[in-house]
N, C-alpha and C positions, 0 to 999 in steps of 0.2 A: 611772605618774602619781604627781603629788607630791601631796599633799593637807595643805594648811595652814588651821589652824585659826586664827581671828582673836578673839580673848578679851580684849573691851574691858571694861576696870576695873570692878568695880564700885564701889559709894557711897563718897563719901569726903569729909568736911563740908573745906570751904574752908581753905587757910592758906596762905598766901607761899611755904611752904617745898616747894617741887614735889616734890622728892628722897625726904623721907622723911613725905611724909603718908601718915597711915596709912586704912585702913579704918574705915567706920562701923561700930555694929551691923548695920545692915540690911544693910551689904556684906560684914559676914562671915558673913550668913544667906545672900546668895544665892554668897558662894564656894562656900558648902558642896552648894546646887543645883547648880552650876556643874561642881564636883566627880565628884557624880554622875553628870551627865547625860556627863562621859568615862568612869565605870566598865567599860562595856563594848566599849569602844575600844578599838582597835591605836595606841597613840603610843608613839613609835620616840625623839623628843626634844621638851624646851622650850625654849623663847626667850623672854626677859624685856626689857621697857624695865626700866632700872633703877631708875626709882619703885615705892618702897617699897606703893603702891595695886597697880598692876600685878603684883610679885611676889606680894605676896599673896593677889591673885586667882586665880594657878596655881599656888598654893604645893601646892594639896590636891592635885590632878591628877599632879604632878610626884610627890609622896609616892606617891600611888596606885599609880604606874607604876615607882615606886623608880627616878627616873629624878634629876640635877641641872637647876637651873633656869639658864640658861648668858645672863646677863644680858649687852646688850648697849648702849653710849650712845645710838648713833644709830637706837634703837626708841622714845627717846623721844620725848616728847608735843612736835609743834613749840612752840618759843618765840613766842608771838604780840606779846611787848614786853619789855622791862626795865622798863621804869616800869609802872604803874596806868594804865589804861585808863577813862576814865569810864563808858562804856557799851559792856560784853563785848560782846554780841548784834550790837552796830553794826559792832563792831570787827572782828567773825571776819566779817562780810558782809562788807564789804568787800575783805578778803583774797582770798574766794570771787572775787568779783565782778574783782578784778583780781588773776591768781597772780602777776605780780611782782612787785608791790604790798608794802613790807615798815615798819611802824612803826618809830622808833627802836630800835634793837637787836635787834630782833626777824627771824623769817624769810618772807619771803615762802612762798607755797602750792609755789611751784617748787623754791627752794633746799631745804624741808623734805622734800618728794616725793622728789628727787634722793638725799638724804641716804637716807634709808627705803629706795629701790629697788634702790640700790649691795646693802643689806644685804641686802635680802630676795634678789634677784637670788644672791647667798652661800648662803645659807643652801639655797636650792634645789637649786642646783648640789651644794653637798654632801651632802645627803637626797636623790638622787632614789629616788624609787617609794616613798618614807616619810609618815608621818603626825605632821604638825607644832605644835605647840601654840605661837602667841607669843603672850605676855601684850604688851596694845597700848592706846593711849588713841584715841577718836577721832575728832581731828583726823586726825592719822596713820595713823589705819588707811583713813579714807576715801581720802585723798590716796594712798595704796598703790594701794587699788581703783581710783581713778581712772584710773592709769598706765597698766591694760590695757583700760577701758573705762570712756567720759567719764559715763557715766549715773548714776553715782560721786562726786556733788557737793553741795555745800553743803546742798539741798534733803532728800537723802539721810542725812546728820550730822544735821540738825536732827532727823529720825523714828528714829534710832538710841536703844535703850535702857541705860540702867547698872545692870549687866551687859549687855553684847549678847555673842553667839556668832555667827560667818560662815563656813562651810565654802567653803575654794576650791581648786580643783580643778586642776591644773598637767598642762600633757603641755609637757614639760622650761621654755622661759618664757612659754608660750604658756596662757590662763586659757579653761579651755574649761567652768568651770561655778560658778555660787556659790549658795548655800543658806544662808538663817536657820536656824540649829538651834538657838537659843535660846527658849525660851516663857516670857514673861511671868505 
């Protein structure tokens, strides 16, 4: 079995620049939980979106495990526009509400999903029977889950916490278990 960890970002105060925002305090108080609560893990490797919030929320982990963080583009957080959006909340329902559905510039629920699963679908295939850490944002992380079971949706994203932790459980692409291991 493949076991991958889903380690969605923690805190990170707002700014345009998705790439390299960084961490708040609070979000490098709970890295450092976050950290911990793998210390007595088996992790075999990391996988990073390449936003700098993301790396740095498995930066400790990866340290921990004297392992590299093997960042990759298509972990990132979907595009939901090029422009500004009046109102986020509206904005990301909507996408929910229709996955084709894609603002100017932006990626529909499918296109983004497609993107993510090509990778994760990789990454499995070459770890099996390993214990996986991806640093993930999420929109993208849900839309992942969703891919092997719909229960996985918008409603779900909204009760996710920043930081969250999701243990999923793989017999080769087949999701035969997931678990919050995260506590607030």
């Amino acid at each position: 079995m493949t076991v991958i960890y889903f380690v969605r970002h923690a805190h990170s105060h707002y700014t345009a620049d998705e790439y390299n925002r960084p961490l708040s305090d609070k979000g490098f108080k709970d890295r450092n939980r976050i950290t911990k609560l793998f210390t007595n893990k088996i992790i075999h490797t990391v996988y990073s979106s390449p936003y700098k919030r993301a790396v740095q929320t498995v930066e400790g982990i990866a340290q921990e495990h004297k392992l590299e963080i093997n960042t990759i583009d298509s972990l990132k957080e979907r595009i939901l526009s090029k422009g500004n959006l009046f109102d986020f909340d509206t904005a990301i329902h909507q996408v929910w509400r229709h996955p084709n559905f894609a603002f100017e510039g932006g990626e529909s629920n499918e296109v983004a999903k497609e993107r993510a699963i090509t990778t994760l679908q990789k990454i499995i295939l070459a770890h099996p029977n390993d214990n996986i850490v991806i640093g993930t944002h999420g929109n993208i992380m849900v839309l992942m889950m969703q891919y092997f079971d719909a229960q996985y949706d918008y409603w779900f994203w909204k009760k996710l916490s920043m930081p969250d932790v999701y243990q999923l459980t793989f017999q080769h692409f087949v999701l035969s278990d997931v678990q919050r291991v995260w506590e607030e």
